[in-house]
CHARMM internal coordinates of N, CA and C (Angstrom, degrees):
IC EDIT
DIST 1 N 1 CA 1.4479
DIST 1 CA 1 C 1.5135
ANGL 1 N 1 CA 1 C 112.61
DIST 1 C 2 N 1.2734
ANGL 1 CA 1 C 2 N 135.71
DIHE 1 N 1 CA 1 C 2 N -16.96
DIST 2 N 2 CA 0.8450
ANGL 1 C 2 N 2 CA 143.31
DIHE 1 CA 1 C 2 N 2 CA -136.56
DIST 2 CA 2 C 1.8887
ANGL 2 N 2 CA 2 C 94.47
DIHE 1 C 2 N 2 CA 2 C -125.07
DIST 2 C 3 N 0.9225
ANGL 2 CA 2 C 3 N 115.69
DIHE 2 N 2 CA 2 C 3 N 58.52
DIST 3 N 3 CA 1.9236
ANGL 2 C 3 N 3 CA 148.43
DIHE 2 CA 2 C 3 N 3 CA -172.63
DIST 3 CA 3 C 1.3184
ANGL 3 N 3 CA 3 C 78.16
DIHE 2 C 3 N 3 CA 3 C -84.65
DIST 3 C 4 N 1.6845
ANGL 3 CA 3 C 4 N 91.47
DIHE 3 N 3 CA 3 C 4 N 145.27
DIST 4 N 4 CA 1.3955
ANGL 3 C 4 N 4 CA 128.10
DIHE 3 CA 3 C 4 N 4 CA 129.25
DIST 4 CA 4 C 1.2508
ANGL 4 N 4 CA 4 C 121.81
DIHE 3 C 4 N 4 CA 4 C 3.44
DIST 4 C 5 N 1.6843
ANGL 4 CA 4 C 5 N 83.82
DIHE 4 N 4 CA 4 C 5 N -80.46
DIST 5 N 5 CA 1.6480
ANGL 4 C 5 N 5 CA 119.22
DIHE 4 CA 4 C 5 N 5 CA -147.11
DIST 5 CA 5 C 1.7473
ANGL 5 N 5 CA 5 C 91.75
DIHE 4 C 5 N 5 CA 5 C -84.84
DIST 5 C 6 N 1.1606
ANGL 5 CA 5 C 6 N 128.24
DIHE 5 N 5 CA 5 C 6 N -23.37
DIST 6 N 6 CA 1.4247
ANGL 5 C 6 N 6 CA 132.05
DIHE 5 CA 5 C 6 N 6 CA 159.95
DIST 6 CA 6 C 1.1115
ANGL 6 N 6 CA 6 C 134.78
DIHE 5 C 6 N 6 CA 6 C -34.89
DIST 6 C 7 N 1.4801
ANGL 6 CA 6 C 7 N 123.91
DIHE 6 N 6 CA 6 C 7 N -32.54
DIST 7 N 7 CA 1.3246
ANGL 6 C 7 N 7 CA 154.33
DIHE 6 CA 6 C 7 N 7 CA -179.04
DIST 7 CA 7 C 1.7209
ANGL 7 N 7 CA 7 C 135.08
DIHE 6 C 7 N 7 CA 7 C -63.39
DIST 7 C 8 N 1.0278
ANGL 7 CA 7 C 8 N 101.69
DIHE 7 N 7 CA 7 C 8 N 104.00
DIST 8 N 8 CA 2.0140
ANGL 7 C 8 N 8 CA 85.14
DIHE 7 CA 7 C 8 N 8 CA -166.77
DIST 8 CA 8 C 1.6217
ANGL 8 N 8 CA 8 C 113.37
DIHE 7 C 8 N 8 CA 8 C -67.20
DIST 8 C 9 N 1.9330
ANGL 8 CA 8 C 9 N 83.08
DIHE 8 N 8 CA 8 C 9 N 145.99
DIST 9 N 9 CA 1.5048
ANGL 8 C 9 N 9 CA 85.23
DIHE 8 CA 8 C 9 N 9 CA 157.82
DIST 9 CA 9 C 1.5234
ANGL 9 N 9 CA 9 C 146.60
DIHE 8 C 9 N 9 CA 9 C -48.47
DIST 9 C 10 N 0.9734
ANGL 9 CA 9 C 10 N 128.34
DIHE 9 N 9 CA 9 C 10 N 124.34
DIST 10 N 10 CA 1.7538
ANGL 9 C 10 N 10 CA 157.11
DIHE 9 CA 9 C 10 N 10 CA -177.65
DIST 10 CA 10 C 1.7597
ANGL 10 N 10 CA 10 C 95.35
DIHE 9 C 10 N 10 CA 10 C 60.35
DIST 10 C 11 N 0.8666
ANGL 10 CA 10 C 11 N 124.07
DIHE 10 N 10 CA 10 C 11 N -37.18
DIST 11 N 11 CA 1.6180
ANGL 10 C 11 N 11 CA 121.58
DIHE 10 CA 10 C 11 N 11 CA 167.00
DIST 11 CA 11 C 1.2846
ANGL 11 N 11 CA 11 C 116.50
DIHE 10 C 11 N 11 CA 11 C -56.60
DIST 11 C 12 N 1.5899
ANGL 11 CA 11 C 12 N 91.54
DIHE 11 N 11 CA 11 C 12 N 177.09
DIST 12 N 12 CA 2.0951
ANGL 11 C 12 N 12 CA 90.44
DIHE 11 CA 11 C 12 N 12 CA -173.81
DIST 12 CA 12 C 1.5777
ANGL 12 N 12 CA 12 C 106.63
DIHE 11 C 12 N 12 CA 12 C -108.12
DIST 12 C 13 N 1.5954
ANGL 12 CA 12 C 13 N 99.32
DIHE 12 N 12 CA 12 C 13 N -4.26
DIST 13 N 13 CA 1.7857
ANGL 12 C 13 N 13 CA 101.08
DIHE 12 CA 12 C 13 N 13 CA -173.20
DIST 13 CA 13 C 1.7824
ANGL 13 N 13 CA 13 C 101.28
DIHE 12 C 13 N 13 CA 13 C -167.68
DIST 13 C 14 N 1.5140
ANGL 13 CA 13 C 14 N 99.19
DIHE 13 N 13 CA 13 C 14 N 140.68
DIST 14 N 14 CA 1.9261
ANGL 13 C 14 N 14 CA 102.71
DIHE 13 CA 13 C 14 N 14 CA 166.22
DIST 14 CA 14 C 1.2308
ANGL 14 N 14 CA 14 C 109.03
DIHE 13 C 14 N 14 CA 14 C -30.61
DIST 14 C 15 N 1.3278
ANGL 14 CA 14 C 15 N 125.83
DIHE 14 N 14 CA 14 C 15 N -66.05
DIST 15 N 15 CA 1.1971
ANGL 14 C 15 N 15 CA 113.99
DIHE 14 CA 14 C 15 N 15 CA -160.07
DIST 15 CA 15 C 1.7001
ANGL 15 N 15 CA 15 C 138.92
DIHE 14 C 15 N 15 CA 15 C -63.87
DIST 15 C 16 N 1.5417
ANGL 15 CA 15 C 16 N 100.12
DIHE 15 N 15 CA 15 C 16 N -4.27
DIST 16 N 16 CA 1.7529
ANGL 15 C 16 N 16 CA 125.27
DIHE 15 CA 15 C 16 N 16 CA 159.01
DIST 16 CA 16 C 1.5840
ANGL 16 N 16 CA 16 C 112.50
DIHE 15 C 16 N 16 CA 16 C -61.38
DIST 16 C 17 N 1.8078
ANGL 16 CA 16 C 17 N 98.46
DIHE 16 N 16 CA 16 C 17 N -36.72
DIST 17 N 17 CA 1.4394
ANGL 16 C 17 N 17 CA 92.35
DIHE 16 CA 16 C 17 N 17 CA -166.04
DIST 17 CA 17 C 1.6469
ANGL 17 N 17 CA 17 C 95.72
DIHE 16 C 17 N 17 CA 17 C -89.29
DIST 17 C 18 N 1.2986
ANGL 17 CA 17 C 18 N 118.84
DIHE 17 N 17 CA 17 C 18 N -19.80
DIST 18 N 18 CA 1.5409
ANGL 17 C 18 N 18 CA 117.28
DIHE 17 CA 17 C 18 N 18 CA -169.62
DIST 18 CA 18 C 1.4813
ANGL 18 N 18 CA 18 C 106.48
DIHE 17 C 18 N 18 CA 18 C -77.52
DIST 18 C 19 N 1.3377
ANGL 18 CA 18 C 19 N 117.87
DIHE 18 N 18 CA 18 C 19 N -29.39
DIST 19 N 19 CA 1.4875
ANGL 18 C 19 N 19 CA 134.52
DIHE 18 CA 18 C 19 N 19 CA -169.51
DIST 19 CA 19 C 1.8894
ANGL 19 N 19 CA 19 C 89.38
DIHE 18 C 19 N 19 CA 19 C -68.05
DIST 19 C 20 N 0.9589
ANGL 19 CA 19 C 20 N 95.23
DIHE 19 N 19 CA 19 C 20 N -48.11
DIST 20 N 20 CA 1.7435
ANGL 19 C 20 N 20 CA 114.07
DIHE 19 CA 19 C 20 N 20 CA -152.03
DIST 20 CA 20 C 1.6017
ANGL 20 N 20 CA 20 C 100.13
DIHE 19 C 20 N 20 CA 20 C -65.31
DIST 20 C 21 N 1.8812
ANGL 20 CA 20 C 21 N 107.82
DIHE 20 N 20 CA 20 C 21 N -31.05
DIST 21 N 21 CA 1.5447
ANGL 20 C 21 N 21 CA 109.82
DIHE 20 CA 20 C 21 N 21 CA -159.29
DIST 21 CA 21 C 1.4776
ANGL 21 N 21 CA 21 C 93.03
DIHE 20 C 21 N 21 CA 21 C -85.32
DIST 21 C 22 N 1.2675
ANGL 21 CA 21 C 22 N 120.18
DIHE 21 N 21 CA 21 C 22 N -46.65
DIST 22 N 22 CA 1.6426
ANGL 21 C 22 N 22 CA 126.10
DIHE 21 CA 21 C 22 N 22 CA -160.40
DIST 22 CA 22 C 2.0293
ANGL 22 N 22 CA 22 C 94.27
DIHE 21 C 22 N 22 CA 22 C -77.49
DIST 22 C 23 N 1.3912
ANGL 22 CA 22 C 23 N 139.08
DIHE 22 N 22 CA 22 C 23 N -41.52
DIST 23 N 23 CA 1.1629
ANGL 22 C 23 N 23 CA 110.81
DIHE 22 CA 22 C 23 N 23 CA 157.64
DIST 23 CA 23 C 1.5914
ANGL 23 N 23 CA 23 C 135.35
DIHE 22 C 23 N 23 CA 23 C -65.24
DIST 23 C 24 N 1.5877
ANGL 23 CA 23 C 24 N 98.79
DIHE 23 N 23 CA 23 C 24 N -13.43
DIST 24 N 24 CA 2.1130
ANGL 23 C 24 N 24 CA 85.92
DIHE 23 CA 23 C 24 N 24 CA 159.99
DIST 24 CA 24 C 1.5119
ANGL 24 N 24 CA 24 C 106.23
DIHE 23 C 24 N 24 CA 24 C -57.40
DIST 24 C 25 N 1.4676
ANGL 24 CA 24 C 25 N 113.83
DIHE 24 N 24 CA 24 C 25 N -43.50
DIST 25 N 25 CA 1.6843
ANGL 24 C 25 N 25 CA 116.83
DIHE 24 CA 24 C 25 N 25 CA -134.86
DIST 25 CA 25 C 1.1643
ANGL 25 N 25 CA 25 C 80.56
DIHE 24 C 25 N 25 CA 25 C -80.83
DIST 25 C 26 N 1.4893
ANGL 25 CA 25 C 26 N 150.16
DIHE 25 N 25 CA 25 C 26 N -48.65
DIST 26 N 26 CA 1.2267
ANGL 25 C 26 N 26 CA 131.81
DIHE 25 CA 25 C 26 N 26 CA -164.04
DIST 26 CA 26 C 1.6192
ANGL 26 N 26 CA 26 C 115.81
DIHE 25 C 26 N 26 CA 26 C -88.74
DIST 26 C 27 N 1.2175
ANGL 26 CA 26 C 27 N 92.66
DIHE 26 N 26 CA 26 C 27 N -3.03
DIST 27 N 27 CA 1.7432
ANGL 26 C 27 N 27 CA 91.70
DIHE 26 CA 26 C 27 N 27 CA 157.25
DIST 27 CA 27 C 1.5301
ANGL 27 N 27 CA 27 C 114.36
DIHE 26 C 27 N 27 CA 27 C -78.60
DIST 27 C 28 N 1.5307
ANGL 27 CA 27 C 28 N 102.79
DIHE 27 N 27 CA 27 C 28 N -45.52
DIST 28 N 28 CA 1.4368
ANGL 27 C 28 N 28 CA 97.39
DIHE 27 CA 27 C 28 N 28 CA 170.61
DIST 28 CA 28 C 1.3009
ANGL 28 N 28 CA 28 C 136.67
DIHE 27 C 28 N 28 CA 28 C -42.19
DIST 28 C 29 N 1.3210
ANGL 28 CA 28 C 29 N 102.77
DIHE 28 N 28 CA 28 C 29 N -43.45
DIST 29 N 29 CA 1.6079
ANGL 28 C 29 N 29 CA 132.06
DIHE 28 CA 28 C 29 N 29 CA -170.65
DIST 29 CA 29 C 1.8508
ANGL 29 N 29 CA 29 C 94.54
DIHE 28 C 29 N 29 CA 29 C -53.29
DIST 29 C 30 N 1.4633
ANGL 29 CA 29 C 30 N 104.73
DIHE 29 N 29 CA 29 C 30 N -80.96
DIST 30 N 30 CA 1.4790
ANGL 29 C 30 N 30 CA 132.93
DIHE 29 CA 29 C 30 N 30 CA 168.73
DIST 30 CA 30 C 1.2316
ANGL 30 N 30 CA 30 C 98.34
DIHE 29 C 30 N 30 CA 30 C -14.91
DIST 30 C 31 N 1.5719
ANGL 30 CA 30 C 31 N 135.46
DIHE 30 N 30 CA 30 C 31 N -71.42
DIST 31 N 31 CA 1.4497
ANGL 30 C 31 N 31 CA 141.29
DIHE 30 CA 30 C 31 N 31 CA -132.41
DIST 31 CA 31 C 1.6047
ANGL 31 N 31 CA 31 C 103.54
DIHE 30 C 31 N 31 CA 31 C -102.33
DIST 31 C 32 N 1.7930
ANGL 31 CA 31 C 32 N 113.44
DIHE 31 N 31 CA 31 C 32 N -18.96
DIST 32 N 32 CA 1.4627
ANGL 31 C 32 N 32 CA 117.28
DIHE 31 CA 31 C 32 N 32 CA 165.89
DIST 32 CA 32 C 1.3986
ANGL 32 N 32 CA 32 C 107.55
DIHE 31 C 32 N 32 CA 32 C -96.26
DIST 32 C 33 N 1.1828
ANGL 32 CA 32 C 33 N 134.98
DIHE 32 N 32 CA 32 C 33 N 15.93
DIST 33 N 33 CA 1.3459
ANGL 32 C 33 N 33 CA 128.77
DIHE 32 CA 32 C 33 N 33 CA 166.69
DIST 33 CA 33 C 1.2640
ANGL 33 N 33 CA 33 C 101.19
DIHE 32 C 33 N 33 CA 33 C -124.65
DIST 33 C 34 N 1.3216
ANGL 33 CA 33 C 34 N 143.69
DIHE 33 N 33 CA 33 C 34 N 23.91
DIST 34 N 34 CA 1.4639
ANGL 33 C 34 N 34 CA 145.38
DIHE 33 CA 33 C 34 N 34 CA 158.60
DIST 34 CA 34 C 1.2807
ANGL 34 N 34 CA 34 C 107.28
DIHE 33 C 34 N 34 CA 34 C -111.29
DIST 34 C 35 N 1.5965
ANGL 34 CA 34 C 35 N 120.81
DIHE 34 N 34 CA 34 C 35 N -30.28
DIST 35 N 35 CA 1.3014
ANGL 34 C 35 N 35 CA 100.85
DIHE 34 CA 34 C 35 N 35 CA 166.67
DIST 35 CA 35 C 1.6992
ANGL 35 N 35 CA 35 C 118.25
DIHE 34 C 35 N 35 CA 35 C -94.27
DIST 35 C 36 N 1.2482
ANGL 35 CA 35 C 36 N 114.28
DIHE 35 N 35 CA 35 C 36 N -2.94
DIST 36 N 36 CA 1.2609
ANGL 35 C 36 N 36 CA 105.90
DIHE 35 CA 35 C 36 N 36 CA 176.59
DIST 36 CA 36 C 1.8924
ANGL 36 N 36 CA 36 C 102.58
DIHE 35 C 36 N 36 CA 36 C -73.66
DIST 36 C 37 N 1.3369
ANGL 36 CA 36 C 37 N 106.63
DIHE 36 N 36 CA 36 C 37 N -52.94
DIST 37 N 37 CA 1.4190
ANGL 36 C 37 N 37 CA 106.68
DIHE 36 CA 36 C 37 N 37 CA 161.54
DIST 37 CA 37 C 1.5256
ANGL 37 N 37 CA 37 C 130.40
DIHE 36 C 37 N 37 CA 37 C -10.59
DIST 37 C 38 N 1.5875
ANGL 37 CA 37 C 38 N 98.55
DIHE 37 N 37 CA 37 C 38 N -59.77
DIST 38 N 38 CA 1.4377
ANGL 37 C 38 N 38 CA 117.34
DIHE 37 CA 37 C 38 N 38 CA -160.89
DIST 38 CA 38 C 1.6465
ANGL 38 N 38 CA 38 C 103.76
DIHE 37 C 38 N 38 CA 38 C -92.63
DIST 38 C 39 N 1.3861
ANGL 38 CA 38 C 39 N 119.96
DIHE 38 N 38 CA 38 C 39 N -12.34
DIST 39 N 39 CA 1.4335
ANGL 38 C 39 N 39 CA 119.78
DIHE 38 CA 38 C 39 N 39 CA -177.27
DIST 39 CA 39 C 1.2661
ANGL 39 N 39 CA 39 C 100.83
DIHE 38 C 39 N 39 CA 39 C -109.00
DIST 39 C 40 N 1.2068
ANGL 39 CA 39 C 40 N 162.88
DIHE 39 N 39 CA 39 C 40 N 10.29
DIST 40 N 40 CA 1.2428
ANGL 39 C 40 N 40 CA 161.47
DIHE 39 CA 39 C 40 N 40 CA -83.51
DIST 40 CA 40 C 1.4407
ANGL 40 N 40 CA 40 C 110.59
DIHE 39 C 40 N 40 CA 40 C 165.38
END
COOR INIT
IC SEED 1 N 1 CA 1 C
IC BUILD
């Protein structure tokens, strides 16, 4: 299992890119509840 072709892009493992996806989203989270705050 452990292919080549198994391997993530520019990282060395999924879990860089999984680490990587869930700190956008909670930036997102953060940055739409500061401006709802601030427009509101």
């Amino acid at each position: 299992m452990n292919n080549q072709e198994d391997k993530a892009p520019l990282f060395r493992s999924w879990r860089t890119w999984y680490t990587l996806v869930v700190a956008i989203l909670v930036l997102l989270i953060v940055l739409f509840q500061l401006f709802t705050k601030y427009f509101s």
